[in-house]
C-alpha positions in Angstrom: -109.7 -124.7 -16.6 -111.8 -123.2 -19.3 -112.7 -119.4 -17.0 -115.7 -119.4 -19.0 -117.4 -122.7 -17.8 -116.4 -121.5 -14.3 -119.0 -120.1 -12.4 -119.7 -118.0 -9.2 -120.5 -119.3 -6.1 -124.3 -118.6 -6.2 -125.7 -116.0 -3.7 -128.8 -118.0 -3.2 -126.6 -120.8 -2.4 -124.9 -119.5 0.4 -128.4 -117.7 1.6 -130.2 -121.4 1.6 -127.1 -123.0 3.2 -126.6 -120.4 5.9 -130.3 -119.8 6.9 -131.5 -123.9 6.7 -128.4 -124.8 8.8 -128.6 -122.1 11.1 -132.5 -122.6 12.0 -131.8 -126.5 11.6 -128.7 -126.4 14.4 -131.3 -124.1 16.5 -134.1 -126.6 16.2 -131.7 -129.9 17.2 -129.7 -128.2 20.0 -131.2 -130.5 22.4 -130.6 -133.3 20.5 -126.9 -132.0 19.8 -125.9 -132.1 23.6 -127.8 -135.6 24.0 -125.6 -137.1 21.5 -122.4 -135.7 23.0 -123.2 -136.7 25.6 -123.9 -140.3 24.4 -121.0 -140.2 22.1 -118.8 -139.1 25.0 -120.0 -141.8 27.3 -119.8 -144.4 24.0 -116.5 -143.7 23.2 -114.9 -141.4 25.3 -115.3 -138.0 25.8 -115.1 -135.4 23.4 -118.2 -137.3 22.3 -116.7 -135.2 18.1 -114.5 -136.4 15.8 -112.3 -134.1 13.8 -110.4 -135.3 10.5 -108.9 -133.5 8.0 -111.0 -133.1 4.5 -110.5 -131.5 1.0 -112.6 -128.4 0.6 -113.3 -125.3 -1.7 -110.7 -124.9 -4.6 -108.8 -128.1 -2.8 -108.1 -126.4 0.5 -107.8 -128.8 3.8 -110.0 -128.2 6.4 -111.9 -129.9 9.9 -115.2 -131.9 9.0 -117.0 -132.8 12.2 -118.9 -135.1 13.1 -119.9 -137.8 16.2 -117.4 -140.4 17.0 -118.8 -143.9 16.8 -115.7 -145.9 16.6 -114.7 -147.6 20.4 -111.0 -145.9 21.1 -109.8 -149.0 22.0 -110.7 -151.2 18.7 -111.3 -148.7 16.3 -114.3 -150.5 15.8 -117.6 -149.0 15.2 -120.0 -149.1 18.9 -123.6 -150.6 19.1 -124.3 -146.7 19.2 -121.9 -145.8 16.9 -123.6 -148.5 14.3 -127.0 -146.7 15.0 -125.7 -142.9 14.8 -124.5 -144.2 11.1 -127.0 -146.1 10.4 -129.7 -142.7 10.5 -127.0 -140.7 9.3 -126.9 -138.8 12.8 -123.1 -138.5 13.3 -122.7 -136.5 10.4 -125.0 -133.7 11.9 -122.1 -131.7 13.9 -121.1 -130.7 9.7 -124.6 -128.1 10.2 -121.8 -126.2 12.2 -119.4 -126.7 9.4 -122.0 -125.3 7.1 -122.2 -122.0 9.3 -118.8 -122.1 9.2 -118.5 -121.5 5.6 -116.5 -124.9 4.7 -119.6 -127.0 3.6 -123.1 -126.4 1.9 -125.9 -128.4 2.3 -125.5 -129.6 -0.9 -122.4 -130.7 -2.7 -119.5 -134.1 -2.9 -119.1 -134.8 0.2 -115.6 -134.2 1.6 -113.1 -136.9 1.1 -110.3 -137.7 2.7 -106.8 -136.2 0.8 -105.3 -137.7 -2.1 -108.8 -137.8 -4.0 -110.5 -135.0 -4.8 -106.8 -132.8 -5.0 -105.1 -135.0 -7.2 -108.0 -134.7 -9.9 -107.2 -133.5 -13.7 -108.3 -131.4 -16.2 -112.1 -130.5 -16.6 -112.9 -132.7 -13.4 -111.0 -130.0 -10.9 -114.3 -128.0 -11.4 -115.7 -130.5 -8.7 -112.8 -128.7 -6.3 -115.2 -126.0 -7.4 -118.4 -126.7 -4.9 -118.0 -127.1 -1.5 -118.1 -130.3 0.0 -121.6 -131.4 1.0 -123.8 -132.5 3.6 -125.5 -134.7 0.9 -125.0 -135.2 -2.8 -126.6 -137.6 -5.7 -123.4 -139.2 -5.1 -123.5 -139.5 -1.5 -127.5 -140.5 -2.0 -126.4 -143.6 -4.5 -123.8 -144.4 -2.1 -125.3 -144.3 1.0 -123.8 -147.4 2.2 -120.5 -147.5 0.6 -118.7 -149.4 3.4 -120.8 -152.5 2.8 -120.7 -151.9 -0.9 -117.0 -152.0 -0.6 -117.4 -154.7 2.5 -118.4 -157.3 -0.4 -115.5 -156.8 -2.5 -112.0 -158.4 -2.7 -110.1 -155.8 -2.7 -112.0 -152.9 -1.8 -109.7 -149.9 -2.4 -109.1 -151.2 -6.0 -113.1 -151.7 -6.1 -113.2 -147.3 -4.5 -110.1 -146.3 -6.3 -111.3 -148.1 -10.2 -115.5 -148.3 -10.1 -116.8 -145.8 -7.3 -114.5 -142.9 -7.0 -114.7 -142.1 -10.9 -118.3 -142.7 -10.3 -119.0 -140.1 -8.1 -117.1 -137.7 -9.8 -118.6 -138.0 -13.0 -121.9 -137.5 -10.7 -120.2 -134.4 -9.1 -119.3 -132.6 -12.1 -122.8 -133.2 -13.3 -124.0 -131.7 -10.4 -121.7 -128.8 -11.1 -123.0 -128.0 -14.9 -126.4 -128.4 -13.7 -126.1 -125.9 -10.3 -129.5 -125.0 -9.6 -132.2 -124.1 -6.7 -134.5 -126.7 -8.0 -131.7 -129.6 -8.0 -130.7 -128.4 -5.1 -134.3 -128.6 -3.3 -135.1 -132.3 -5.3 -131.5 -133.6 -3.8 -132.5 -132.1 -0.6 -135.8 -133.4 -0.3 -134.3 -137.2 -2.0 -132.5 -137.0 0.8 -135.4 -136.9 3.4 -137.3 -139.5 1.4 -134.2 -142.0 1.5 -133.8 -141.7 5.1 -137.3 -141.9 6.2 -137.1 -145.4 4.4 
């Protein structure tokens, strides 16, 4: 990597992620312990999933988030479909956020063997923290019935998405600004209020 594209974490960054999340988890505590509770009684109690994600500079750590899958089936509950559906079982990652792993704003984490095994200038993306929303994640809000309608649809991720939304990513990266930052956040909003 070039060390003069690569650039410091911003401060303001870490300042907006820290103080949103940490007023944000504040605000929806009550509605944090209803949907454990729900997701406990749904699929069996803890009511959080933990999986393993690529992070920071390609470091593994623990997303969160509420289960919705039955234990039994691996297939996703009536509550489960409704918690994904409003995006609500990805709002135990606020805690990641406090934790330093995530920003509000960034690719969301994948899986390994993704975001690690990238090349040359497109590492930078390792460069971000994983985030609670993205362009990316914004144009591909519903991925699994994009990749639902394909034949094969890990060729369809692996060939036409993935590249995709790292091409996205590292344009989010040479672009890294407050105002992005505040017009993804506030895309966000508008595309779930619809």
């Amino acid at each position: 990597m070039n060390p003069e594209i690569v650039k410091k974490y911003p401060i303001w960054k870490m300042l907006m992620d820290y103080s949103i999340a940490f007023f944000a988890v504040i605000l929806l505590l009550p509605l944090f312990f209803l949907l454990v509770i729900i997701a406990s009684i749904d699929t069996g109690f803890p009511g959080i999933f933990v999986q393993k994600r690529i992070g920071l500079n390609g470091e593994i750590f623990n997303v969160y988030k509420f289960r919705t899958l039955e234990p039994k089936t691996s297939r996703k509950s009536r509550i489960g479909l409704w918690l994904r559906k409003y995006k609500l079982d990805e709002l135990p990652q606020l805690i990641n956020i406090l934790k330093g792993d995530m920003s509000l704003v960034g690719p969301r984490p994948d899986i390994p063997g993704y975001y690690d095994k990238l090349e040359g200038e497109n590492r930078f993306v390792l460069l971000l923290k994983p985030g609670l929303t993205s362009e990316a994640g914004i144009k591909y809000r519903n991925e699994e019935q994009i990749l639902a309608q394909q034949k094969n649809p890990l060729q369809y991720n692996d060939e036409i998405l993935f590249p995709d939304k790292v091409k996205m990513n590292l344009d989010y990266y040479h672009h890294l600004s407050f105002k992005n930052d505040l017009y993804i956040l506030l895309k966000t909003f508008s595309v779930l209020k619809s």
